[in-house]
C-alpha positions as CSV (number, residue, x, y, z in Angstrom):
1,X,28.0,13.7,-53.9
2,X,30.0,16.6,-55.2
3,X,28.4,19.9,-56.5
4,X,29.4,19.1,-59.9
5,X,27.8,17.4,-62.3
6,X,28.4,13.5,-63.3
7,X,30.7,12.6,-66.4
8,X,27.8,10.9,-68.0
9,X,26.0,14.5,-68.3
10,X,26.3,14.3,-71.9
11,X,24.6,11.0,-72.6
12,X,21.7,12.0,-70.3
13,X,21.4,15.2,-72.5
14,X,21.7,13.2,-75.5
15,X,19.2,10.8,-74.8
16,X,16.6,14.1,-73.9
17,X,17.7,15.1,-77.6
18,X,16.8,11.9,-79.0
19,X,13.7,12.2,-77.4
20,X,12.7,14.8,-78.8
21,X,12.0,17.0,-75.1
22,X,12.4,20.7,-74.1
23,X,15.2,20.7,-71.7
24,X,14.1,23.2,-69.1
25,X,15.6,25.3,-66.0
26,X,13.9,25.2,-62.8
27,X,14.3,28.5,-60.0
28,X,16.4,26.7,-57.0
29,X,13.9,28.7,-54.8
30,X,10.3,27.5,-55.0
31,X,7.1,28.5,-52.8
32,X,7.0,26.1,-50.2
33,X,3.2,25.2,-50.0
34,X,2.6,23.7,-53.0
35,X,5.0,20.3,-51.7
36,X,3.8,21.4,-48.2
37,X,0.5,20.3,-49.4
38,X,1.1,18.0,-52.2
39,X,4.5,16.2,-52.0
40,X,3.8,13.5,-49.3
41,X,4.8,12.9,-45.7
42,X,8.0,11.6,-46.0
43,X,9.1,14.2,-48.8
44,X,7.3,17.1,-46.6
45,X,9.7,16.5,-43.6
46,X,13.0,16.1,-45.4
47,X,12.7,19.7,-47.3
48,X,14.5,23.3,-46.6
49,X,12.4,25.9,-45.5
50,X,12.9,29.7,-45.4
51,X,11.4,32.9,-46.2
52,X,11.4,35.7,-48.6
53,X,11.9,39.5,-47.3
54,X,7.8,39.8,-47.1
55,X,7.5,36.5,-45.4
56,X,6.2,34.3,-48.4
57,X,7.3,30.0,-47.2
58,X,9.9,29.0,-49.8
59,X,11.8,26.3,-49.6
60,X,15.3,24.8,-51.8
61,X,13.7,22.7,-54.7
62,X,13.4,19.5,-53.6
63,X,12.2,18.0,-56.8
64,X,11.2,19.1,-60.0
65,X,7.5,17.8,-61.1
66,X,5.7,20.4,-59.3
67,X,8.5,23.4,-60.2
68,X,8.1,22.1,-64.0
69,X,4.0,21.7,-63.4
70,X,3.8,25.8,-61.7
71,X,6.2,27.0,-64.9
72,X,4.4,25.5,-67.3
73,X,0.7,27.0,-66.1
74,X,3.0,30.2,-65.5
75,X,4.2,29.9,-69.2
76,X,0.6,29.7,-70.4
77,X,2.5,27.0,-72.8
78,X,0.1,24.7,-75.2
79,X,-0.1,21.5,-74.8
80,X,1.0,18.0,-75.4
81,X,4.7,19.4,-73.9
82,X,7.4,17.0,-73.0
83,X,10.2,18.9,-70.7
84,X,13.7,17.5,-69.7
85,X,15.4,18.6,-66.6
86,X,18.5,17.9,-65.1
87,X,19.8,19.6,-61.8
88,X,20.5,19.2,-58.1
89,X,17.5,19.1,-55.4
90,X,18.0,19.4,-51.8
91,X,15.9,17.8,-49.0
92,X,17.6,15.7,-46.0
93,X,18.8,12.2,-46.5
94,X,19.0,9.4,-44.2
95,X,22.1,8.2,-45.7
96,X,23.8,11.5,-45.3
97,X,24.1,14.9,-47.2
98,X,21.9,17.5,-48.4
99,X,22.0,17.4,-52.0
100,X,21.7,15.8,-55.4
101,X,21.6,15.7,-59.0
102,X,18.1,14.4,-60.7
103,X,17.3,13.8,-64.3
104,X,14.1,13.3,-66.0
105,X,11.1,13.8,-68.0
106,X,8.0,15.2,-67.7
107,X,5.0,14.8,-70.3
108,X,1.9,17.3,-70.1
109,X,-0.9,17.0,-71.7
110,X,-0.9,13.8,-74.0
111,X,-4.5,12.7,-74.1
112,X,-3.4,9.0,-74.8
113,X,-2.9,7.8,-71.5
114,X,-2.0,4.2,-72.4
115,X,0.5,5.5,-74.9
116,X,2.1,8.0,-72.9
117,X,2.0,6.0,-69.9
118,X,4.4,3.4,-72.0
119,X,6.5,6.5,-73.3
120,X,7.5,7.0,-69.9
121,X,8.6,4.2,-68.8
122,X,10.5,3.2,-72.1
123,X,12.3,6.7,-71.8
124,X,13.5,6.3,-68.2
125,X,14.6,2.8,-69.1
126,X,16.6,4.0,-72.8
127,X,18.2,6.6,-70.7
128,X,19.3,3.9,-67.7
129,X,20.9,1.9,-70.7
130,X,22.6,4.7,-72.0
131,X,24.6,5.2,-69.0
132,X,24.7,1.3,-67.7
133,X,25.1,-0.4,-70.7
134,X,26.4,-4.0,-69.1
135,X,23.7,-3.5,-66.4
136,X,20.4,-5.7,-66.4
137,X,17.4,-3.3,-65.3
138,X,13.9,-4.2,-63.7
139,X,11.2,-2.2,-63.9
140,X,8.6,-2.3,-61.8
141,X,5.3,-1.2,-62.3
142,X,1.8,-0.9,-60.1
143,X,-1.2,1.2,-60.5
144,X,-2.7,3.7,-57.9
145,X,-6.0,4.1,-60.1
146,X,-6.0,0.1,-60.5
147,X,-6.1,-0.5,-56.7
148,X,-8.7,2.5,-56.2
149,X,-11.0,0.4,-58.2
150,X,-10.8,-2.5,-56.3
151,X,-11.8,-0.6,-53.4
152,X,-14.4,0.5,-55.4
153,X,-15.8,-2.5,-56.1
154,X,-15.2,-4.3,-53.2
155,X,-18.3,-1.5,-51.9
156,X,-15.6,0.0,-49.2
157,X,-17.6,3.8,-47.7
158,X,-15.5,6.5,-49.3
159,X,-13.3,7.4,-46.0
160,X,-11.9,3.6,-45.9
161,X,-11.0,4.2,-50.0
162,X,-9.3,7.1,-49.1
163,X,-7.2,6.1,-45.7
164,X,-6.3,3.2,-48.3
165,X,-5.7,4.8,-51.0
166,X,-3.2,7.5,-49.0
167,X,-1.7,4.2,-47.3
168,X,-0.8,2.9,-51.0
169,X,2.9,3.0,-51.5
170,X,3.4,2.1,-47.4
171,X,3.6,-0.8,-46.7
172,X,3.7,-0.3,-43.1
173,X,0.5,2.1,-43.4
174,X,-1.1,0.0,-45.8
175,X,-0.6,-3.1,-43.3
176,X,-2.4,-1.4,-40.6
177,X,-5.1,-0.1,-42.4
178,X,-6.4,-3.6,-43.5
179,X,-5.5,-4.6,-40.1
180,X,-7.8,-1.9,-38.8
181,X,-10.4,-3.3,-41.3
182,X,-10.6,-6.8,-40.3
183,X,-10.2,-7.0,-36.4
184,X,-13.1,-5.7,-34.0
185,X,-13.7,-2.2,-32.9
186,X,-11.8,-0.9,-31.0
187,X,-13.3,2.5,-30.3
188,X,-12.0,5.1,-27.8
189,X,-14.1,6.3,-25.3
190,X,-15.5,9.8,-24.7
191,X,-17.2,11.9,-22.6
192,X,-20.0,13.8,-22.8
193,X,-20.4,16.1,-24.7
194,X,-18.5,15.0,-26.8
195,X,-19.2,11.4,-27.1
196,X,-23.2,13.0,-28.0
197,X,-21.6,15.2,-31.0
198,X,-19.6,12.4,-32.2
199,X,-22.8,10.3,-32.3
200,X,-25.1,12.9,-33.9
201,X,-22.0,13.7,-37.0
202,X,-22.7,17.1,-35.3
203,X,-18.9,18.8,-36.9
204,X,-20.0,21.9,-36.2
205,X,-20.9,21.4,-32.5
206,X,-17.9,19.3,-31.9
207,X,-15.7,22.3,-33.5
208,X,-16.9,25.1,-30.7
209,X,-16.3,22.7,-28.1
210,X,-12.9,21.9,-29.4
211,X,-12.5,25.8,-29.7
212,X,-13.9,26.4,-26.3
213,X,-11.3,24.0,-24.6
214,X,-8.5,25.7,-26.5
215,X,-9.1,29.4,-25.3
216,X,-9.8,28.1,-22.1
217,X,-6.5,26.2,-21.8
218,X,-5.3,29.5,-23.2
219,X,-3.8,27.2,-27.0
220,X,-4.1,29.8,-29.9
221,X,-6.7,28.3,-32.1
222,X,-5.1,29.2,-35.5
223,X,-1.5,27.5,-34.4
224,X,-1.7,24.2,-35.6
225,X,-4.7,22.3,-36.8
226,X,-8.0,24.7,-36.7
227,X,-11.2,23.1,-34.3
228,X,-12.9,22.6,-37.6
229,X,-10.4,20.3,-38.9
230,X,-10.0,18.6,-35.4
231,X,-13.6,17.7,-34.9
232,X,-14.0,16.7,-38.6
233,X,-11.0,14.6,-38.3
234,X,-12.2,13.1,-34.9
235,X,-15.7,12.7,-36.4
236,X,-14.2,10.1,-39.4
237,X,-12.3,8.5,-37.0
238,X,-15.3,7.8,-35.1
239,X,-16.8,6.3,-38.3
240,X,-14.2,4.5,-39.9
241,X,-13.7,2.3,-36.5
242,X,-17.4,1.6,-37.3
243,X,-16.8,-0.3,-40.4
244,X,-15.5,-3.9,-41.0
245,X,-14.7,-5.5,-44.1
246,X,-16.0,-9.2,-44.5
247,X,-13.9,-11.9,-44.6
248,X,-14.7,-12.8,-48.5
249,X,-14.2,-8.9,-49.3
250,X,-10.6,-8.6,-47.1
251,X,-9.4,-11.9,-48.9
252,X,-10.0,-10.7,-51.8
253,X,-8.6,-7.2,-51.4
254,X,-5.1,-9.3,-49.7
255,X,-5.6,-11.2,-53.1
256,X,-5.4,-8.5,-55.6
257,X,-2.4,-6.8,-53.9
258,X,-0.2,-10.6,-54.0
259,X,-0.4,-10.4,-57.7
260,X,3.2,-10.3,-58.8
261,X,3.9,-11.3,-62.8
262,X,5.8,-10.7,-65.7
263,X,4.4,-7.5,-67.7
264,X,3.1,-10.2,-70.6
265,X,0.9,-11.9,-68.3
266,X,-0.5,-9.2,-66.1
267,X,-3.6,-8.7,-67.8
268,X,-4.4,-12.3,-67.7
269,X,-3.8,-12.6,-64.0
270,X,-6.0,-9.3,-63.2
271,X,-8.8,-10.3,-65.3
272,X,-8.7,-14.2,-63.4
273,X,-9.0,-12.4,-59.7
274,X,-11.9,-10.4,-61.2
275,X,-13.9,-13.7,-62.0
276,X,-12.5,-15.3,-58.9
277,X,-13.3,-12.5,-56.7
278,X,-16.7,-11.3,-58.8
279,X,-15.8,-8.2,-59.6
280,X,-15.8,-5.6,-62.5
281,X,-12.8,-3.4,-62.6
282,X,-14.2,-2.1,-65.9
283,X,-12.1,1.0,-67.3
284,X,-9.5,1.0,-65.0
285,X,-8.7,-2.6,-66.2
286,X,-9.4,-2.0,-70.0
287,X,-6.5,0.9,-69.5
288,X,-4.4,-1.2,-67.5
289,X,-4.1,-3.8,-70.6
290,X,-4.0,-0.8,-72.9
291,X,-0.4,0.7,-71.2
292,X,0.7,-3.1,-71.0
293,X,0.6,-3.6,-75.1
294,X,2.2,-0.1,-74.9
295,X,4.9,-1.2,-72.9
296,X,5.7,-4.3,-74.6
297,X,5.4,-2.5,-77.8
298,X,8.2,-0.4,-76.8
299,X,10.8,-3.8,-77.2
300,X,11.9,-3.9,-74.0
301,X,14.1,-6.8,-73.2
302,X,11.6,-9.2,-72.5
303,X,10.9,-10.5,-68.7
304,X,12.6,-7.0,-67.7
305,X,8.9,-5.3,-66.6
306,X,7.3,-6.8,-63.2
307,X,3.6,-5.9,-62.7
308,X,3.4,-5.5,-58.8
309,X,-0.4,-4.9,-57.4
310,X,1.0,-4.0,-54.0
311,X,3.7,-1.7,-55.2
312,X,3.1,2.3,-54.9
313,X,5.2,5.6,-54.4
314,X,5.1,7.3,-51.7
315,X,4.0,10.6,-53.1
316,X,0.2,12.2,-53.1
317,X,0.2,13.3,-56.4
318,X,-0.1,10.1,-57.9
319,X,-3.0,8.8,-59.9
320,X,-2.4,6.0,-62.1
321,X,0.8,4.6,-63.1
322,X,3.3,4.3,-60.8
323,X,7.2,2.7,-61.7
324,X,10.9,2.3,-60.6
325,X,13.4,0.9,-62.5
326,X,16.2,-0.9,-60.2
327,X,19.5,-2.8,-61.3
328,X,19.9,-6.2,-59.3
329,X,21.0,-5.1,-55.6
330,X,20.6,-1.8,-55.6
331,X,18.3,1.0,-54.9
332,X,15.8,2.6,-57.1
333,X,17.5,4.3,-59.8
334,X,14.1,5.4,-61.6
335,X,10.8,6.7,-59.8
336,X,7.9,7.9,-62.1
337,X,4.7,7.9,-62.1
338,X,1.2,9.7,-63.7
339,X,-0.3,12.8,-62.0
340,X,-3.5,13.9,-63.9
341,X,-4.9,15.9,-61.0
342,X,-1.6,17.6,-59.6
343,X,-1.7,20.4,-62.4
344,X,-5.5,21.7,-61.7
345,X,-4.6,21.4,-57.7
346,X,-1.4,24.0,-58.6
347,X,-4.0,26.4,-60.5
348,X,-4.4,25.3,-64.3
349,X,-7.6,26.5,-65.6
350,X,-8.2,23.3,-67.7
351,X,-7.6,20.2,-66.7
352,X,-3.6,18.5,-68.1
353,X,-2.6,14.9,-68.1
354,X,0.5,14.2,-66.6
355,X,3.1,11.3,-66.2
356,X,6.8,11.7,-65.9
357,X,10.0,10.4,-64.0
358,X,13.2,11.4,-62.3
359,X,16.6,9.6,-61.6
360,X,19.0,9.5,-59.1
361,X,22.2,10.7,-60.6
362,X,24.5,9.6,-57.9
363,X,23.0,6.2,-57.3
364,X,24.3,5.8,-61.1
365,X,27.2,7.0,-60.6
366,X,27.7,4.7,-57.5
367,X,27.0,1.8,-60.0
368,X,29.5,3.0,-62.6
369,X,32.4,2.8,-60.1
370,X,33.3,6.7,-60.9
371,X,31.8,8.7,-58.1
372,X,34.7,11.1,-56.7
């Protein structure tokens, strides 16, 4: 794609206006860390790294939610705050090229989850129509704090909920996690003394040895990961192998994540596995029906929103809603999705809702037949 931005600009910028959203400009050179610790896997190895003259990580903006999320703490703006961006990123692609244009919306600090939640979506998909107007949309949706609290209830130790809930979005990772979970052990073996430590949970003992071995094999122990982080990730390693699900509890965990239904009857099918599976899903399910009357509320074409249990996006942010919006055949057009923790973890004082999307401008303008 072409530097330049698409013809349909215009209606993109209209629809912000109809929206009623700050449109916003985002620095093309951000700190690095913040994506380097936040963005997720596959967006951390596709981004542009350099350095400013006193040797602070940058990197080319490879997205905007977490530029818009740093200028709004920097802005010491109030709050509810819808901004609008539109702009290119850059981060490698595996179909070729460098660079992009991305549109979208992101909403800080509305307290009404369910309601916001809904806004979001209905935006994305009023600005899809805007600018594919004889195009039939899907949207997609799943939910990250949904399928946290089937782990939850399913009794899973808190390092299985959270290899799960980092696998969520994979389906490759998520596949071998519940793999993991529901064939014997099979531990590694090690030698003393490290088997002993591993045993006792003894991190701290486990972390000299690890730092012994590097000096002595002459390895820099602050290149790469630290001893501490070594031995504590060898030490839940050690413990997760230990644990197996039952055969009652992985059934019903493969259960929840087949559910695949129309919007309309999602909250009917969620609340049948709970009796089925005898479990209590409690607020996360009450907010789950909540955004689904939002949605619906919204006059979507009806039958256009798919409620996927199994579906996530690959991005660590995430805590709640999570959506695309495709046309039949082709890629993702819309990714979104609701980040209430990412705005403390980038240094606001007080805790700020989040939920927001971005589109892929030239994936549009593939569909429209007037890409240069």
């Amino acid at each position: 794609m072409s530097s330049r931005l698409p013809a349909f600009a215009a209606d993109i910028r209209a629809v912000f206006a109809e929206r009623d959203v700050n449109m916003t400009e985002i620095d093309v050179l951000q700190p690095a860390d913040p994506f380097l610790d936040m963005a997720g896997e596959d967006l951390r190895r596709r981004i542009f790294l350099t350095e400013s003259e006193t040797g602070a990580a940058l990197c080319l903006r490879p997205e905007f939610t977490i530029p818009v999320c740093l200028d709004h703490i920097a802005s010491q703006a109030g709050t509810p705050r819808r901004y609008a961006y539109l702009g290119e990123v850059f981060r490698q692609r595996r179909d070729g090229g460098a660079e992009f244009f991305q549109a979208g919306i992101e909403d800080l600090g509305e307290t009404d989850i369910a309601a916001a939640d809904a806004r979001s979506v209905a935006d994305a998909h009023a600005l899809l129509t805007r600018v594919l107007p004889d195009v039939t949309l899907t949207a997609t949706l799943g939910d990250q704090r949904l399928f946290e609290a089937v782990l939850a209830a399913l009794g899973l130790p808190r390092g299985w909920r959270t290899r799960l809930a980092r696998a969520f979005g994979s389906a490759a990772q998520l596949a071998t996690a519940l793999d993991d979970l529901s064939n014997p052990s099979r531990s590694a073996s090690y030698a003393e003394p490290v088997a002993s430590l591993i045993f006792d949970g003894d991190a701290r003992g486990l972390a000299a040895h690890v730092r012994a071995l590097m000096e002595d094999a002459g390895l820099s122990v602050s290149a790469g990961r630290a001893p501490d982080e070594i031995a504590q990730r060898v030490i839940e390693k050690a413990e997760l192998r230990s644990v197996r699900l039952s055969s009652d509890a992985l059934d019903a965990l493969r259960a929840y994540l087949s559910i695949r239904t129309e919007l309309e009857g999602a909250s009917e099918a969620l609340a049948d596995f709970e009796r089925q599976a005898g479990l209590s899903l409690g607020a996360a399910l009450e907010l789950f029906s909540a955004r689904a009357d939002a949605v619906l509320g919204h006059g979507l074409p009806r039958g256009c929103v798919k409620f996927d249990a199994g579906f996530g996006r690959p991005l660590d942010y995430y805590t709640g809603l999570v959506f695309e919006i495709s046309a039949e055949g082709s890629r993702p057009l819309v990714g979104g999705g609701r980040f209430d923790r990412l705005l403390t973890l980038l240094g606001a004082q007080q805790p700020i809702p989040g939920v927001g999307f971005s589109v892929w401008l030239d994936r549009i303008e593939a569909l429209r037949g007037d890409a240069a």
